[in-house]
SERO-4910 file (N, C-alpha, C, O; in steps of 0.05 Angstrom, whole numbers):
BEGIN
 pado doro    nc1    nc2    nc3   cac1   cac2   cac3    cc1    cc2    cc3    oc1    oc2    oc3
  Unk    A   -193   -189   -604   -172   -172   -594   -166   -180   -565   -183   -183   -548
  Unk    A   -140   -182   -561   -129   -191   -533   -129   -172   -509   -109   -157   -509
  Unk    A   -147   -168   -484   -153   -145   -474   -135   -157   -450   -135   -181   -443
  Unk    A   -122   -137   -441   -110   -141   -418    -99   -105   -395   -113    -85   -390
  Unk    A    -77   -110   -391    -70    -70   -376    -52    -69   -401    -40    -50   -391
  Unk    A    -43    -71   -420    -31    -64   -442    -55    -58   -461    -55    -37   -474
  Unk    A    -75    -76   -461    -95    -65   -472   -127    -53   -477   -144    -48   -495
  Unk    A   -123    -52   -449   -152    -39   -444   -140     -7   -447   -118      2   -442
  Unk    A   -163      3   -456   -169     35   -470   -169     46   -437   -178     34   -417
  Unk    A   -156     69   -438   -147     82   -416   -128     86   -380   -126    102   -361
  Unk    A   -114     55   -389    -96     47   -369    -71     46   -381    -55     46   -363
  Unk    A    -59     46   -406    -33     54   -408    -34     93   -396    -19    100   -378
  Unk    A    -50    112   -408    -45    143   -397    -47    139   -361    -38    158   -348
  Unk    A    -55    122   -350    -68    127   -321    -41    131   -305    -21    118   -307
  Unk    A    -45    151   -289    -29    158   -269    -31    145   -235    -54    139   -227
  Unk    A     -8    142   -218    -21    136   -196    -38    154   -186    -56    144   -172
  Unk    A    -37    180   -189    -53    201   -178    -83    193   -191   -103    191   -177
  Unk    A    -82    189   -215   -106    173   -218   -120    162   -200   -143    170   -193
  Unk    A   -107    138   -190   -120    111   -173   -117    113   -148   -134    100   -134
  Unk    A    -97    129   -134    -88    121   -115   -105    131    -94   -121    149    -99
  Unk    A   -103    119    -65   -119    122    -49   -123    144    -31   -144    132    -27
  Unk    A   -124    162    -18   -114    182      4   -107    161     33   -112    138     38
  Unk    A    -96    176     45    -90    160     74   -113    166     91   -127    185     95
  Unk    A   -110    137     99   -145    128    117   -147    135    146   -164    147    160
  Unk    A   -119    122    150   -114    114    172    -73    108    182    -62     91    168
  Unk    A    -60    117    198    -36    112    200    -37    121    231    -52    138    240
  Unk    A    -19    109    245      0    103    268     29    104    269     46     97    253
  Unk    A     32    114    292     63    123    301     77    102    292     65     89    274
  Unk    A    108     90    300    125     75    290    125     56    324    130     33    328
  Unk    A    117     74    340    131     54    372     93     50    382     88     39    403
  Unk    A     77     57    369     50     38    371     59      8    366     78      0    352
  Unk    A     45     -5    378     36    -33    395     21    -44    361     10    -31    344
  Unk    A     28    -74    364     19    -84    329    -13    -90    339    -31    -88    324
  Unk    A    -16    -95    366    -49    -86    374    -66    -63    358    -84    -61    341
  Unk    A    -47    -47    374    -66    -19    364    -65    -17    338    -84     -7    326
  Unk    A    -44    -26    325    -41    -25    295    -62    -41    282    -80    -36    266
  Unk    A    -55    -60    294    -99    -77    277   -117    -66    290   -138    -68    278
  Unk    A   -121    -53    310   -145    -44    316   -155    -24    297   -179    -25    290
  Unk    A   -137     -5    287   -131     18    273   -136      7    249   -157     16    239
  Unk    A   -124    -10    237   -137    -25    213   -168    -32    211   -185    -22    196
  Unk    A   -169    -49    226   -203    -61    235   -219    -37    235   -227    -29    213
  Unk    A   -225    -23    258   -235      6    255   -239      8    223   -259      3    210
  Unk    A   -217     17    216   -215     41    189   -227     19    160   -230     25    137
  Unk    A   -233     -4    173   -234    -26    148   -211    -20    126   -217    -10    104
  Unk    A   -187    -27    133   -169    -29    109   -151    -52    112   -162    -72    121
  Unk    A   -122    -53    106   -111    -80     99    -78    -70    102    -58    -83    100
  Unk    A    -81    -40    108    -54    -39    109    -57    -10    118    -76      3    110
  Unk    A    -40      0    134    -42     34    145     -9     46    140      6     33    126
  Unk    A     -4     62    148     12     86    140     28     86    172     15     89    192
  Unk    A     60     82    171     66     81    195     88    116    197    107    123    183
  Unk    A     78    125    212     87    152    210    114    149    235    114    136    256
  Unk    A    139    172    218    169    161    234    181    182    215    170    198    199
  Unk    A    212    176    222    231    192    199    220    176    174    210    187    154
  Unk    A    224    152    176    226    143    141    194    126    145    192    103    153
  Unk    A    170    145    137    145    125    134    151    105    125    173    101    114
  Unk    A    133     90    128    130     57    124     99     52    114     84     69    104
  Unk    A     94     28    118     71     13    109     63    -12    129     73    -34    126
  Unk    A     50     -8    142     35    -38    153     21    -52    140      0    -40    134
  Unk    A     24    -79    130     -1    -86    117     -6   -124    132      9   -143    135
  Unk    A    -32   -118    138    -42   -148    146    -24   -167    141    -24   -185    158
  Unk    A     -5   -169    120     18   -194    122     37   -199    133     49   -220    137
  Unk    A     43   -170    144     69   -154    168     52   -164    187     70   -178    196
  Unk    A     28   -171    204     17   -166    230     14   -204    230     17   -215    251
  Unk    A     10   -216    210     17   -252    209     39   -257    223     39   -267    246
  Unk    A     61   -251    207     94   -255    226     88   -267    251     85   -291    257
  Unk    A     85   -237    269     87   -239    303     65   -257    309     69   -280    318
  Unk    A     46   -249    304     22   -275    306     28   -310    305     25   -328    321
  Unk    A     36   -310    282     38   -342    273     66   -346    306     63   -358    327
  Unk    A     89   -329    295    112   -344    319    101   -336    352    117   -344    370
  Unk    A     81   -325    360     68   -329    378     84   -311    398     95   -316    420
  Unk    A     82   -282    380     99   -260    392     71   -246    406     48   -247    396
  Unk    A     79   -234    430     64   -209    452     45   -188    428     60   -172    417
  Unk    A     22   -186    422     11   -154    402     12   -133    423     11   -109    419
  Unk    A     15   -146    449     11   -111    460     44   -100    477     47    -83    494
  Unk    A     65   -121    463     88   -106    476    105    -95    441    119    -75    437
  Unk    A     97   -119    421    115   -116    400    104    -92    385     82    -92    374
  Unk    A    123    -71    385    120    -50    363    122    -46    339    138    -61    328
  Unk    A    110    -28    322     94    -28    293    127    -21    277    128    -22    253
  Unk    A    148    -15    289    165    -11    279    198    -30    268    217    -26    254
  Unk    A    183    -54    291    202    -70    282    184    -93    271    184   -116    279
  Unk    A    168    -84    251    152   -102    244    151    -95    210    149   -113    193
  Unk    A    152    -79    207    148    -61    174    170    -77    162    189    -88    173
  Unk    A    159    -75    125    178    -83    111    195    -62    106    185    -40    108
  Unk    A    224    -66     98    245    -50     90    253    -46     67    270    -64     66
  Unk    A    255    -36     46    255    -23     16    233    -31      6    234    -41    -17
  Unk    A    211    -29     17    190    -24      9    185     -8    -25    191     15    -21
  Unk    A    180     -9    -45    184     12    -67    165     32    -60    147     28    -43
  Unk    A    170     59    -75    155     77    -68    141     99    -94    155    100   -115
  Unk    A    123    111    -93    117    117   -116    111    157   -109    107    171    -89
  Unk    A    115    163   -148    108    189   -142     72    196   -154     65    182   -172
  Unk    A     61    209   -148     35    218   -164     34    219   -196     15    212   -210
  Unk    A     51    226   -203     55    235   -234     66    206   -246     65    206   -271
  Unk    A     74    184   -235     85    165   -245     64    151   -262     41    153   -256
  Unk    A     72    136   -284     48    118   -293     34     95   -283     49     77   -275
  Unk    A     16     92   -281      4     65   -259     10     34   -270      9     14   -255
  Unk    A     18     35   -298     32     14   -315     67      5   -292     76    -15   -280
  Unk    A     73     29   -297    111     29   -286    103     16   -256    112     -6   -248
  Unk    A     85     32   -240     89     25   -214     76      6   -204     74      2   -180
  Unk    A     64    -11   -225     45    -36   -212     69    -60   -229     73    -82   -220
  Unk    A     79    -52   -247    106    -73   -257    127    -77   -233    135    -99   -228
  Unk    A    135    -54   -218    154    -44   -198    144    -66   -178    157    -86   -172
  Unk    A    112    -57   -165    101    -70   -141    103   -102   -148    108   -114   -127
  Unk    A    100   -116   -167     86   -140   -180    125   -154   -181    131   -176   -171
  Unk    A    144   -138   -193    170   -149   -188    183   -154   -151    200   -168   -141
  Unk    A    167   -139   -144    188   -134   -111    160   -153    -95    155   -157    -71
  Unk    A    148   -159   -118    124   -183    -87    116   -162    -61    119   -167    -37
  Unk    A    105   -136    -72     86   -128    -52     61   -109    -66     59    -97    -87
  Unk    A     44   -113    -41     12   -100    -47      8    -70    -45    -10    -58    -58
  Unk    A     26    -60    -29     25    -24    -23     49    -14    -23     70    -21    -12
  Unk    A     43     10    -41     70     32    -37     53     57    -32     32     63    -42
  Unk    A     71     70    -12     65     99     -6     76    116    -31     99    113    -41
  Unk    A     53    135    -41     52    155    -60     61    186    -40     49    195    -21
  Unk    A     88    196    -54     91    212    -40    107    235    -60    121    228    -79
  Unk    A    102    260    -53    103    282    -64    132    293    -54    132    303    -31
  Unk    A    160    293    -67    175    303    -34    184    285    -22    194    266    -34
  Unk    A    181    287      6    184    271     23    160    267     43    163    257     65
  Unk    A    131    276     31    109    279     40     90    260     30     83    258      6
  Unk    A     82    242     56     62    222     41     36    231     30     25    243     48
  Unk    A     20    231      9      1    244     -4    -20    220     -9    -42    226    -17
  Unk    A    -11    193     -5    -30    166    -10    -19    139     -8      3    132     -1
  Unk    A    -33    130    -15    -24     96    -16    -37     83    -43    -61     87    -50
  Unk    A    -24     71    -54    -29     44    -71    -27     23    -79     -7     14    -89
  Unk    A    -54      8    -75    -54    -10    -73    -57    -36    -98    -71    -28   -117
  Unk    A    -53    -52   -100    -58    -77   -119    -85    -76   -126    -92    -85   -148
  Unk    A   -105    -66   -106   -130    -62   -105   -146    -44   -124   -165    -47   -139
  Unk    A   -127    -22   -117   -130     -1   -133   -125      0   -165   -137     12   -183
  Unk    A    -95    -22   -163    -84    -22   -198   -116    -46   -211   -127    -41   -232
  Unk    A   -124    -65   -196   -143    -79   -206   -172    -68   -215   -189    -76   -231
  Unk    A   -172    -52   -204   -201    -38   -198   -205    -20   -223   -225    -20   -238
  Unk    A   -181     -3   -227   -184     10   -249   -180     -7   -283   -193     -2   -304
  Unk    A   -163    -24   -280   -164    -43   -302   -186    -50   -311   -192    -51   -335
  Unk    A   -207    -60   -284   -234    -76   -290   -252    -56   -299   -269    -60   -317
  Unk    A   -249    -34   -287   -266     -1   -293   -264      2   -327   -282      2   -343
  Unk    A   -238      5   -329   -231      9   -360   -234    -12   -376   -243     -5   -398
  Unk    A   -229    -39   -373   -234    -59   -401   -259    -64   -393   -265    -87   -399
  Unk    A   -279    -50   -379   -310    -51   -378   -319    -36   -392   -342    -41   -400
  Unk    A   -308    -18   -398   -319      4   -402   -320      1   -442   -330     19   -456
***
């Protein structure tokens, strides 16, 4: 039998609320991409929660950019640094739909949000982890 997320026993029902992570760690929008890895490092994660009118997402691949072109970390801000249509997910959604979603738009985290209220993050990490949980099981 061909086991895969179509067919491991208990990941087609799984919800993001299922997997998804709580928020660890997040920073303002006009924080410094310094403080923003620091804030990462600290919290040991890979991506934080950028708090503003329209949250965002930082993730370690956003903080490469400025780095590699040999931009300032302690003048350039966390806000002109974020990706823009980021996808976004709700709790109730299936973890199937929104890891197809993430996996089409080439990214690792979407904020899970209730509303207009962030309630978590999820990650690629997360969609993997439970796959391996379940076709283990």
């Amino acid at each position: 039998m061909r086991r895969g997320i179509g067919y491991a026993p208990g990941v087609p029902e799984a919800t993001v609320r299922d997997v998804m992570t709580p928020i660890r760690v997040a920073c303002p929008s006009e924080a410094t991409l310094r403080d923003a890895a620091a804030a990462m490092t600290e919290a040991g994660v890979g991506a934080l929660v950028v708090e503003g009118e329209r949250p965002a997402i930082l993730s370690e691949r956003d903080l490469l950019r400025p780095i590699a072109a040999g931009l300032d970390m302690d003048t350039e801000r966390v806000a002109d640094h974020v990706r823009a249509n980021r996808p976004g997910a709700q709790p109730a959604e299936s973890l199937i739909a929104v890891s197809a979603r993430m996996s089409e738009q080439n990214v690792r985290h979407v904020l899970v949000l209730e509303g207009s209220t962030v309630v978590g993050m999820l990650s690629m990490r997360d969609v993997v982890h439970v796959i391996g949980r379940v076709a283990d099981a």
